[in-house]
FILOMI-762014 format. One record per residue: x, y, z of N, C-alpha, C in turn; residue in three letters. Coordinates in steps of 0.05 Angstrom, whole numbers, plus 5000, padded with zeros to 4 digits. Atoms other than C-alpha are relative to their C-alpha. Layout:
BEGIN
ATOM    nX    nY    nZ   caX   caY   caZ    cX    cY    cZ  res
ATOM     X     Y     Z     X     Y     Z     X     Y     Z  ALA
...
//
This chain:
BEGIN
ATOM    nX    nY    nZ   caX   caY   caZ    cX    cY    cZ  res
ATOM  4982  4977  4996  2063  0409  8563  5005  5003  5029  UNK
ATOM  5004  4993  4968  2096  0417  8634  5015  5024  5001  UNK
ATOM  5005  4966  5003  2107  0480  8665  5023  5016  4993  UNK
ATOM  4966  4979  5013  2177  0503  8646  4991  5007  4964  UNK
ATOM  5005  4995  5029  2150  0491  8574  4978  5031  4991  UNK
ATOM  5018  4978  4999  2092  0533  8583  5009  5022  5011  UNK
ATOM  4990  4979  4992  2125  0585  8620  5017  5015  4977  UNK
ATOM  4990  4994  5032  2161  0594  8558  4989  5007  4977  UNK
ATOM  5016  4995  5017  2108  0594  8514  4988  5029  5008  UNK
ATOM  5019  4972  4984  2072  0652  8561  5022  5021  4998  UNK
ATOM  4989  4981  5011  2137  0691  8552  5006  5012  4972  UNK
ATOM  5007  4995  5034  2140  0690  8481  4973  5015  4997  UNK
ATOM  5027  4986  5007  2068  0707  8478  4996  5025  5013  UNK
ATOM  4999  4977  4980  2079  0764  8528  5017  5024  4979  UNK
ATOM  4977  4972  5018  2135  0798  8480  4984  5012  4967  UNK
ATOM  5009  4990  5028  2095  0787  8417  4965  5017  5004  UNK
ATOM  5005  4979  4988  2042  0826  8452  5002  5021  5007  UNK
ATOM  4983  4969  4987  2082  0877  8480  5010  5018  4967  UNK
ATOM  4991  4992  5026  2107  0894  8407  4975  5017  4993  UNK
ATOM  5009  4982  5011  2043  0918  8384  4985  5026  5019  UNK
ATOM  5006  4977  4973  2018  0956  8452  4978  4992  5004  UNK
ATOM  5026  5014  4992  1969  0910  8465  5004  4992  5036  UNK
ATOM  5001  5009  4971  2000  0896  8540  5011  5023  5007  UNK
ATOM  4987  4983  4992  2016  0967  8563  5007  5007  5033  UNK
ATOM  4993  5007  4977  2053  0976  8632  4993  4977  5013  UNK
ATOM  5010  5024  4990  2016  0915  8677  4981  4994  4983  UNK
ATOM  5017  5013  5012  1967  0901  8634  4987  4979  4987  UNK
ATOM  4998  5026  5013  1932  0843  8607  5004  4967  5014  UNK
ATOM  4995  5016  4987  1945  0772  8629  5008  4976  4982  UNK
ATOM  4998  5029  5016  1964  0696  8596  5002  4986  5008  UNK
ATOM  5000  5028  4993  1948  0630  8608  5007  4981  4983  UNK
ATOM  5002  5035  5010  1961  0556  8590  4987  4971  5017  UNK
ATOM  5003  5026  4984  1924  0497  8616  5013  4977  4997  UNK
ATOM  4982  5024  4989  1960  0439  8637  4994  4976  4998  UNK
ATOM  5011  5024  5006  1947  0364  8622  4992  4987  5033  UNK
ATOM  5006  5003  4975  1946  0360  8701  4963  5009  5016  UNK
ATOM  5023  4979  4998  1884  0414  8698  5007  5028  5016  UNK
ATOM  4990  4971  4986  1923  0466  8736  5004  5024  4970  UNK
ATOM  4995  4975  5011  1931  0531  8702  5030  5014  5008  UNK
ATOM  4977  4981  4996  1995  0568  8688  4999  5022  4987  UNK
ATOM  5002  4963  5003  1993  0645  8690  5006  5017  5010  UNK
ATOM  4986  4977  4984  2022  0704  8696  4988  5017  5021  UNK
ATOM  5012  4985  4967  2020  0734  8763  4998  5030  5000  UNK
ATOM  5010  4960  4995  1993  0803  8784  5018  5012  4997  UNK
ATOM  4982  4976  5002  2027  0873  8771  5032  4988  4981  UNK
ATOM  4969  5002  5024  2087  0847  8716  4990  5005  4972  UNK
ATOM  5010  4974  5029  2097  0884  8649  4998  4972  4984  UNK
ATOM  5001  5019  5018  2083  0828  8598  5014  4999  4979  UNK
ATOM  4984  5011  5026  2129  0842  8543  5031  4997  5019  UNK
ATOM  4977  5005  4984  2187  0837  8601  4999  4976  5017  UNK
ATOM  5003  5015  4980  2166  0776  8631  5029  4986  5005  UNK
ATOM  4975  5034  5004  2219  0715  8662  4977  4986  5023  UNK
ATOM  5013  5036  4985  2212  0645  8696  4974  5009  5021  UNK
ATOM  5017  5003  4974  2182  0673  8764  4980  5012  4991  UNK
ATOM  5019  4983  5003  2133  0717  8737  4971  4980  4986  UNK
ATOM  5025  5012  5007  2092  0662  8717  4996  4966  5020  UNK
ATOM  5006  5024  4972  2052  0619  8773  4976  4979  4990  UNK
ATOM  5025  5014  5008  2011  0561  8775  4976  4998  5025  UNK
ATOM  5029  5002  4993  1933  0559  8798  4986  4971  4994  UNK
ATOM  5022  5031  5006  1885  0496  8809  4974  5017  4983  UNK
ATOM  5029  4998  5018  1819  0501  8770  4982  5025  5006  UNK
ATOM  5021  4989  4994  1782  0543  8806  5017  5029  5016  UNK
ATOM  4984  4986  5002  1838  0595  8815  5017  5013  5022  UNK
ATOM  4979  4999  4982  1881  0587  8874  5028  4994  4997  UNK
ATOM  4977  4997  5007  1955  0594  8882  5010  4969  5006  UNK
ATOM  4999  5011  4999  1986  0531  8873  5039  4995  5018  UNK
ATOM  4973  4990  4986  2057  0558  8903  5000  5021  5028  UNK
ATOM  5003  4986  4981  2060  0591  8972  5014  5025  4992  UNK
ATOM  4988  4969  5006  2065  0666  8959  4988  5015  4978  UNK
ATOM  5011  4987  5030  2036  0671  8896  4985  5021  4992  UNK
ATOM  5035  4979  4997  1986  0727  8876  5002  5002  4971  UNK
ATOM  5017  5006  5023  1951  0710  8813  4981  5035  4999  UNK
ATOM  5022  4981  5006  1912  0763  8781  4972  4999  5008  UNK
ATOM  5016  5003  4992  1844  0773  8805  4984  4981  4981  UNK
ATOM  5023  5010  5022  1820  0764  8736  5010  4965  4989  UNK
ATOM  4998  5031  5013  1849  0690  8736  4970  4986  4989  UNK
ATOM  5011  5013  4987  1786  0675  8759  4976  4995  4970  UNK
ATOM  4998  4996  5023  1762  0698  8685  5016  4970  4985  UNK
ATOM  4989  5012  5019  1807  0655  8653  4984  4959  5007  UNK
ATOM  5012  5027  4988  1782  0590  8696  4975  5002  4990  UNK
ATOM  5029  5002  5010  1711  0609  8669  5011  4995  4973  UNK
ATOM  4994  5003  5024  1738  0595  8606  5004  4966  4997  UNK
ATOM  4990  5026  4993  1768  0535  8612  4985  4978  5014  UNK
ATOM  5027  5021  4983  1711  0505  8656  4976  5000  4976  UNK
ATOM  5020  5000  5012  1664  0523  8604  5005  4989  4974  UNK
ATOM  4985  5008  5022  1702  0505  8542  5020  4970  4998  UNK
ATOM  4980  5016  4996  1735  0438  8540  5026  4994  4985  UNK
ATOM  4974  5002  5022  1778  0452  8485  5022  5017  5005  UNK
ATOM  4988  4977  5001  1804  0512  8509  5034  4988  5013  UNK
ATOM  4966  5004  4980  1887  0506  8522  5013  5030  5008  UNK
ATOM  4987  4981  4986  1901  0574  8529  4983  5023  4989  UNK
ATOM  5017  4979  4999  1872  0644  8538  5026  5028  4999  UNK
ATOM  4996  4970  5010  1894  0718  8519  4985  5019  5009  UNK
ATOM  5020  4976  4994  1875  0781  8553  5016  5025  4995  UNK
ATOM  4984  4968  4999  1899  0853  8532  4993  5015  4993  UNK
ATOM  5005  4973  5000  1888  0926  8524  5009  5016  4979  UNK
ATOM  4987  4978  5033  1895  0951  8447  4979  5032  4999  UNK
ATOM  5023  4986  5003  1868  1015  8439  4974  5000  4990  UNK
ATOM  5026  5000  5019  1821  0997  8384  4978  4981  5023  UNK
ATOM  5004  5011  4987  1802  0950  8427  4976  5019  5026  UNK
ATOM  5003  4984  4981  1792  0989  8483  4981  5030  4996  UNK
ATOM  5025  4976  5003  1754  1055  8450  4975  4993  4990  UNK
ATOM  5018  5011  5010  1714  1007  8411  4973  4996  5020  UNK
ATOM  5022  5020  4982  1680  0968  8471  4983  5032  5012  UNK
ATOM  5014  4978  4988  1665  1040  8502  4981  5011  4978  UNK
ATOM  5022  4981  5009  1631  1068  8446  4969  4977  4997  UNK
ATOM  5019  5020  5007  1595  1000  8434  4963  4997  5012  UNK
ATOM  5031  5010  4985  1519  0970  8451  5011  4977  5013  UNK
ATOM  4996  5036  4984  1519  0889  8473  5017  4988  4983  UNK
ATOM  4985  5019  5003  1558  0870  8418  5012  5025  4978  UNK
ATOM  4999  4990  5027  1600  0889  8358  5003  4987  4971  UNK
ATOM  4999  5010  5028  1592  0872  8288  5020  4995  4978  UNK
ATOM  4963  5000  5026  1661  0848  8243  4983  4988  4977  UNK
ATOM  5005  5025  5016  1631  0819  8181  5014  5016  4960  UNK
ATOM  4977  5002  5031  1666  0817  8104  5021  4996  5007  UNK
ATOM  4970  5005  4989  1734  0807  8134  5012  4978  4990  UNK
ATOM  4985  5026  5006  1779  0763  8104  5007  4982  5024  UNK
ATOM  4979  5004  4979  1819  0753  8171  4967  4981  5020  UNK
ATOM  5025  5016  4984  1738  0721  8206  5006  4974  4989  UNK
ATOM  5003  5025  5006  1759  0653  8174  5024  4983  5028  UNK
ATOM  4990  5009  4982  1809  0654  8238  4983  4985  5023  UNK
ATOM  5021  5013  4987  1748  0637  8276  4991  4979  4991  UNK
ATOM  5011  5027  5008  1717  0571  8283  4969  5004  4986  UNK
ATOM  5030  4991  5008  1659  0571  8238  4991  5016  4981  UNK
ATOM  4993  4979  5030  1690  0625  8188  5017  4987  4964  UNK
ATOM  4989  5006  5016  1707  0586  8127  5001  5025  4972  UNK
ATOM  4997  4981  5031  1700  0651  8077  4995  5027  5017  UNK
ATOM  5004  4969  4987  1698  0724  8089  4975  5004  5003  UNK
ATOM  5026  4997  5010  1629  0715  8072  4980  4997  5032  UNK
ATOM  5014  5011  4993  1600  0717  8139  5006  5019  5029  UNK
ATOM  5002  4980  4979  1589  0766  8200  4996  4988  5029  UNK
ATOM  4993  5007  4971  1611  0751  8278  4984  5024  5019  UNK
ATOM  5013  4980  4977  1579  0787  8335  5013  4999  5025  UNK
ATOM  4982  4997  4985  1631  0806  8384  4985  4999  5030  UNK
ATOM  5013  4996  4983  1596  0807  8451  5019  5026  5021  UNK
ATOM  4988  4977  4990  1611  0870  8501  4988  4995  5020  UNK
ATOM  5015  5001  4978  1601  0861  8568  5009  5030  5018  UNK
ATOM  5000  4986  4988  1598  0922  8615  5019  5000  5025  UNK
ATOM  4978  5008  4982  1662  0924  8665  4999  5003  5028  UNK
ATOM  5005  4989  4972  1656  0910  8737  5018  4979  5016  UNK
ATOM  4980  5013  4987  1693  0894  8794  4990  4977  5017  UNK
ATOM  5001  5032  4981  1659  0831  8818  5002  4988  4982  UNK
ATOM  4983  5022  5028  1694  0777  8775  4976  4983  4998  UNK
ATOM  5017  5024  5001  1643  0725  8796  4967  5016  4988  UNK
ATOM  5019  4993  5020  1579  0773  8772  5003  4999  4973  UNK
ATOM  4987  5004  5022  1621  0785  8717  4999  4973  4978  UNK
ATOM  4995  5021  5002  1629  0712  8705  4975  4984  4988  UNK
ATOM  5048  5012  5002  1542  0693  8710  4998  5012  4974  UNK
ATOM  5020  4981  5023  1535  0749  8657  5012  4981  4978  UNK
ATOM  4998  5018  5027  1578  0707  8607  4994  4973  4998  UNK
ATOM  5005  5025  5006  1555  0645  8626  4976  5000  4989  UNK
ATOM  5032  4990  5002  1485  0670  8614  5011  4996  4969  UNK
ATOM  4987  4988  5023  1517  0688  8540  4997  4970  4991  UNK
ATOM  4994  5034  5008  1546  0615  8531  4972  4988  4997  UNK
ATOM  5020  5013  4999  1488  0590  8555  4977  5000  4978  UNK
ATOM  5023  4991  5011  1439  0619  8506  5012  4996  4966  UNK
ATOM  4980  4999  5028  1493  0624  8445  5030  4973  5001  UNK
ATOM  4977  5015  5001  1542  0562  8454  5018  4996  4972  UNK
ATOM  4978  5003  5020  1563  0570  8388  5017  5026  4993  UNK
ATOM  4985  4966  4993  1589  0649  8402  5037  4986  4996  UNK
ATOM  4976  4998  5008  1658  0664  8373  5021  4991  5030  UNK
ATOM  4983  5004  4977  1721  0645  8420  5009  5040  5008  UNK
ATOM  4998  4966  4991  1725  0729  8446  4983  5015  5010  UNK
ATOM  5010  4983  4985  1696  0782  8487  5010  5022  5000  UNK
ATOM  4986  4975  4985  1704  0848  8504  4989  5005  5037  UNK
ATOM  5010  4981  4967  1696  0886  8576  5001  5030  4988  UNK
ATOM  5006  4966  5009  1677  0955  8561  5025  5026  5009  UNK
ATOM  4979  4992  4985  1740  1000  8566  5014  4995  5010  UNK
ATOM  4985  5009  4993  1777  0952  8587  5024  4980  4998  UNK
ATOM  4994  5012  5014  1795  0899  8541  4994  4976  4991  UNK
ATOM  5018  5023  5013  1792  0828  8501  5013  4975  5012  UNK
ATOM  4994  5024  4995  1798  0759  8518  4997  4982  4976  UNK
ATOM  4997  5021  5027  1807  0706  8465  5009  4979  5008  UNK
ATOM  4995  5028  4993  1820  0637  8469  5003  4975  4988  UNK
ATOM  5005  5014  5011  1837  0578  8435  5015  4968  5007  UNK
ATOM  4996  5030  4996  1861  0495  8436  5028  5004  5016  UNK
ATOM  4977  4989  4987  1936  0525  8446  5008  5018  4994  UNK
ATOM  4986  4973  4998  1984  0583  8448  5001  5012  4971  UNK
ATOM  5000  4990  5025  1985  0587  8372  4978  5007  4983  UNK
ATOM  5030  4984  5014  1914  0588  8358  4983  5016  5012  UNK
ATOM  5012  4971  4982  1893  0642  8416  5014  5009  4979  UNK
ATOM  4984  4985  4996  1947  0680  8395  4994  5012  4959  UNK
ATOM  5002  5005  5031  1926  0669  8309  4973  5019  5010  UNK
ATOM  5025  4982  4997  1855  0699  8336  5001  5014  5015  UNK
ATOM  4998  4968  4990  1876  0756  8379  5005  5012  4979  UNK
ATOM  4999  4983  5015  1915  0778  8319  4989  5008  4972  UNK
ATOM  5021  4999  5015  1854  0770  8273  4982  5019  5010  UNK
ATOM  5026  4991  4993  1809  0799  8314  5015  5030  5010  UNK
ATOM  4991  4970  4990  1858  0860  8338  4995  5018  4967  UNK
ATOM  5000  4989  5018  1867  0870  8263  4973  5012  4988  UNK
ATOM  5024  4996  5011  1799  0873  8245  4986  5019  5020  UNK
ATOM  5010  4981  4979  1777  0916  8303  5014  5031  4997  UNK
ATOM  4990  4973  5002  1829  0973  8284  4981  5002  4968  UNK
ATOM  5026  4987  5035  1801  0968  8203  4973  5005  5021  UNK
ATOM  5027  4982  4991  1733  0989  8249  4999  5015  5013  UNK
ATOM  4994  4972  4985  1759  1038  8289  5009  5024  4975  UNK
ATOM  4990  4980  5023  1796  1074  8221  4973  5002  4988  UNK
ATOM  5019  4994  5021  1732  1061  8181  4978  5027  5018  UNK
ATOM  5026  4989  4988  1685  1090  8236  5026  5045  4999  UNK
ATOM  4979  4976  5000  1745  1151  8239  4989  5021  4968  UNK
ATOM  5001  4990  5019  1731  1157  8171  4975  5003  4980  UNK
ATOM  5036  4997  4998  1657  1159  8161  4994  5027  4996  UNK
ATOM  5005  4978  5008  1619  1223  8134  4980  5006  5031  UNK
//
């Protein structure tokens, strides 16, 4: 895929995003990795369901601007932990649904999806029959602490679902390419609001 293609793909995935209010004002971010190993992603402060061409820059590996001028999101640096740790990974998903987002706050270390039809989007889910443990990490502004805590995670659980939360802040997802992130964001958004309604609706 070279980068006009992918830039294309990251706006598409930006609008179908934006539709359900999962990327509200700046929010959020999207990648594609590159057969080169560079990273293409959208750059800091742009609304994601409005993206065009320029709004998406490319980064080397370890998450520098690969264009003079550029300013990449902080949290590229996020998305390169992905991608360094994952070799399958082709592209990554980050955004701010509410369910999402009230969930991780009320949460402990992780949260629990299990009976779900929609868990066979996950690798590893061949039947509803079978309960994921969402991990929740605590939100802070050093990317690279940030970064140790989930490698710690990987490290200990390498067979942990492709997703995360940040506590109040939002999810990351990830998968081979743009169509199978994008298949398990909206598995995992769906299944995260049915546990926000159920917990709503609890005695």
């Amino acid at each position: 895929m070279n980068f006009q293609t992918a830039t294309s793909a990251i706006i598409a995935a930006g609008q179908r995003m934006d539709r359900p209010g999962w990327v509200p004002a700046t929010a959020g971010n999207i990648s594609i990795r590159q057969p080169s190993g560079q990273i293409a992603i959208t750059r800091s402060g742009c609304h994601k369901g409005m993206l065009q061409a320029e709004d998406v820059i490319r980064v080397d590996a370890a998450g520098a601007p690969v264009d003079q001028g550029a300013r990449p999101s902080y949290e590229t640096l996020l998305h390169c932990g992905i991608y360094r740790r994952f070799a399958d990974a082709g592209a990554v998903l980050h955004g701010h649904s509410i369910a999402n987002t009230v969930l991780s706050r009320r949460a402990g270390a992780f949260i629990r999806l299990g009976g779900y039809e929609l868990l066979k989007a996950f690798p590893g889910g061949p039947t509803h029959d079978v309960a994921v443990d969402l991990p929740v990490f605590d939100n802070d502004q050093d990317i690279q602490r940030l970064q140790r805590a989930l490698d710690a995670l990987w490290d200990d659980a390498p067979g942990a679902p492709p997703g995360y939360l940040i506590r109040g802040h939002g999810v990351y997802v990830w998968g081979p390419d743009m169509n199978a992130a994008m298949t398990r964001l909206e598995a995992l958004e769906f299944m995260l609001l049915c546990h926000l309604e159920e917990g709503r609706h609890s005695p």
